[in-house]
C-alpha positions in Angstrom: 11.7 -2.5 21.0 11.5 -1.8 17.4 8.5 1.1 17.8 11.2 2.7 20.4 14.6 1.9 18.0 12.5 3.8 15.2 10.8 6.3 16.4 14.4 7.6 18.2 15.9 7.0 14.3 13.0 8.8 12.7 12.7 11.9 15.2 16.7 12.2 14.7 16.1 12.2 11.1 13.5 15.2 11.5 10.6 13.3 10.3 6.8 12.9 12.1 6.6 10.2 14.6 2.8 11.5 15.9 0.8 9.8 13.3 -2.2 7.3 13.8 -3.7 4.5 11.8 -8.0 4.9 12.1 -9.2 3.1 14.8 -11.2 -0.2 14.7 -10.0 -1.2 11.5 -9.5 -4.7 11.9 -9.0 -5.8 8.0 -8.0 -3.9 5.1 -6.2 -2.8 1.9 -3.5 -0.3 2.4 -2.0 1.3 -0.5 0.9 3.3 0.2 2.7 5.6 -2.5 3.7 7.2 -4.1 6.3 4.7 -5.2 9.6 6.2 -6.3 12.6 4.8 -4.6 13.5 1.8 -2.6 14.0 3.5 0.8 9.7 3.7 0.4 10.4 0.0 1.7 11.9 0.5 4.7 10.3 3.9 5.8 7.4 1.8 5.1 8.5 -0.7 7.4 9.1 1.4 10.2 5.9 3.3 9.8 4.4 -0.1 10.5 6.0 -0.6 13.5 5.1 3.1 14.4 1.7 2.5 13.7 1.1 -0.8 15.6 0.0 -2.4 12.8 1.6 -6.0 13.6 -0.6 -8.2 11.2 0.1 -5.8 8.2 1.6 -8.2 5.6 2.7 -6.8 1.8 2.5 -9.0 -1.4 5.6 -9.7 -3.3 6.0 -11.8 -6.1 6.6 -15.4 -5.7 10.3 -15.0 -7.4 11.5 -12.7 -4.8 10.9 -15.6 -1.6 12.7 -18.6 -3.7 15.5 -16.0 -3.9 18.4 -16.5 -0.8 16.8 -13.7 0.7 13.3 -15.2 0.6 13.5 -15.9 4.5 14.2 -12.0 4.8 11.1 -11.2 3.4 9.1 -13.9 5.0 10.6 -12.2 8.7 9.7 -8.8 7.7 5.5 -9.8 6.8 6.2 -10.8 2.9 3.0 -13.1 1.7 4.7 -14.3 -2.2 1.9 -14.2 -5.2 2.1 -16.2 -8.0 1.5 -14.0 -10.6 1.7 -16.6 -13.0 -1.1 -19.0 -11.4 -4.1 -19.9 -13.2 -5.8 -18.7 -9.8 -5.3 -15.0 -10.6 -3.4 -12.6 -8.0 -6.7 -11.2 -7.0 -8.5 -14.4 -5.8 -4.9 -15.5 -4.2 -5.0 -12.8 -2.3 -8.9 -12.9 -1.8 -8.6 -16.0 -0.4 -5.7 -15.2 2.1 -8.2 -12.4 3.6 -11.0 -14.4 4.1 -8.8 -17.0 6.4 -8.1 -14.1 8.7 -10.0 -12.4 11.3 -7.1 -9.4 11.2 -5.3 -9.1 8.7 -4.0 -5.8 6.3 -2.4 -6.5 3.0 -0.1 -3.3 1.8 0.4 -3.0 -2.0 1.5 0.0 -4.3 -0.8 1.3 -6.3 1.4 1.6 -8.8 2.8 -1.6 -8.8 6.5 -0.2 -9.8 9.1 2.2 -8.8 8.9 3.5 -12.2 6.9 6.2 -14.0 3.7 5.3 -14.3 0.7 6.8 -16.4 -2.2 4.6 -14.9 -2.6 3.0 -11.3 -2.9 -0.8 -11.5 -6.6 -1.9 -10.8 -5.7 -5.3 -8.4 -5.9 -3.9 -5.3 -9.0 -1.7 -6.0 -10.3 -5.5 -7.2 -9.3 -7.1 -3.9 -11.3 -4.8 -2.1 -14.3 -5.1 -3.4 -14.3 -9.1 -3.5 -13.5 -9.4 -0.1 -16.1 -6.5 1.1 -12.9 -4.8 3.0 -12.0 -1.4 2.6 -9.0 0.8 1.5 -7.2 3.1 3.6 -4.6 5.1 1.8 -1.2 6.0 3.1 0.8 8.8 1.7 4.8 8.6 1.7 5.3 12.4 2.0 9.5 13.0 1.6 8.8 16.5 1.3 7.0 17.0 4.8 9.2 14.0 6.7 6.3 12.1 7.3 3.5 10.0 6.8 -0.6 11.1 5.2 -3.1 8.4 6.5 -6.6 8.5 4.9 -9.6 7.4 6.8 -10.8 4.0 5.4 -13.5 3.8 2.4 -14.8 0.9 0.7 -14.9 0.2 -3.0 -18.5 1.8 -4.7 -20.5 1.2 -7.6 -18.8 4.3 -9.2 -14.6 2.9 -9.6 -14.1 6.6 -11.5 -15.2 8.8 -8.5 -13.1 5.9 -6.4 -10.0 6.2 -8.6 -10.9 10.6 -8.5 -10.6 10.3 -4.9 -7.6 8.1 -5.1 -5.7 10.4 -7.2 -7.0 13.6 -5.3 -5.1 12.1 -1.9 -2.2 11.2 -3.7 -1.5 14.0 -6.3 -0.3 16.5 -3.3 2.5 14.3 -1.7 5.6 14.4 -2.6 7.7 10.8 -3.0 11.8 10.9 -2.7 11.8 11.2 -6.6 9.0 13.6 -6.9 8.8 13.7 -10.6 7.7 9.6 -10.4 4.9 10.8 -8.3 0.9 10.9 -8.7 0.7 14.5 -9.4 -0.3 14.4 -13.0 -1.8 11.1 -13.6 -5.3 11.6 -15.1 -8.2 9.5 -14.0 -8.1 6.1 -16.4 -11.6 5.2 -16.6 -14.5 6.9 -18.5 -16.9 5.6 -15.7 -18.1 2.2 -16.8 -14.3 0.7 -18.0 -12.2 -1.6 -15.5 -8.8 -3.8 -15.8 -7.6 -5.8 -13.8 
């Protein structure tokens, strides 16, 4: 019912509904972006349900679900993070993967709706622990529609990761355009990480 309610909303609204998620891909890290506005949440939603993706959960931190709303975004897929825990928000998160036979965690790779000049590393760093790879999803405003990357796992190289990262990214345009990826240089020299 929701796939149907959306995709009438979205087609009214101009925007591609003919877009598909790779197959097979059972459990993953999506990063969607470029993150510029608070309607990327709800377009993000719906792409979900466009997308069958119904065990695609998102991380919010832990502040937002003790909130009144926190039952909101426990309906809509929310997992909270303690980002404060001596059991850092990489092996929380870790260890909610490896439970799971299917399960995809959505994060921004920015990790803010503000200007940023560096993607956060924690996602990149979930990845890799839990041997799972990334599939990137653009939020293109400009074009109406959705860019979905075929999935890749983390290498031994995070630059040429982070290079191809940035190469999907830099092109699409986000409802405030000049928050997006387009000019972000590459942050590591090829042997430094941050998590």
């Amino acid at each position: 019912m929701q796939r149907i309610f959306w995709t009438i909303l979205f087609r009214s609204l101009g925007w591609n509904t003919n877009v598909q998620f790779p197959a097979g891909v059972k459990k993953c890290v999506i990063i969607a972006g470029p993150h510029t506005h608070w309607m990327d949440f709800p377009v993000g939603l719906a792409y979900r349900s466009l997308l069958r993706l119904k065990n695609a959960r998102f991380l919010g931190k832990k502040e937002l679900f003790d909130s009144p709303f926190g039952f909101f975004f426990r309906w809509v897929g929310g997992i909270p993070v303690d980002r404060f825990s001596k059991h850092n928000v990489v092996d929380q998160v870790v260890d909610i993967l490896n439970k799971e036979s299917e399960i995809m965690i959505a994060l921004s790779p920015e990790g803010t709706r503000e200007k940023v000049d560096r993607l956060r590393t924690g996602f990149y760093h979930i990845a890799k622990k839990a041997g799972i790879p990334i599939v990137m999803i653009g939020l293109d405003f400009g074009n109406r529609g959705i860019e979905v990357s075929e999935p890749f796992y983390t290498s031994d190289n995070e630059k040429a990761d982070f290079d191809r990262i940035l190469k999907f990214f830099g092109p699409i345009q986000g409802k405030i355009p000049s928050k997006g990826m387009a000019d972000l240089k590459n942050q590591f020299n090829g042997h430094e990480s941050t998590h």
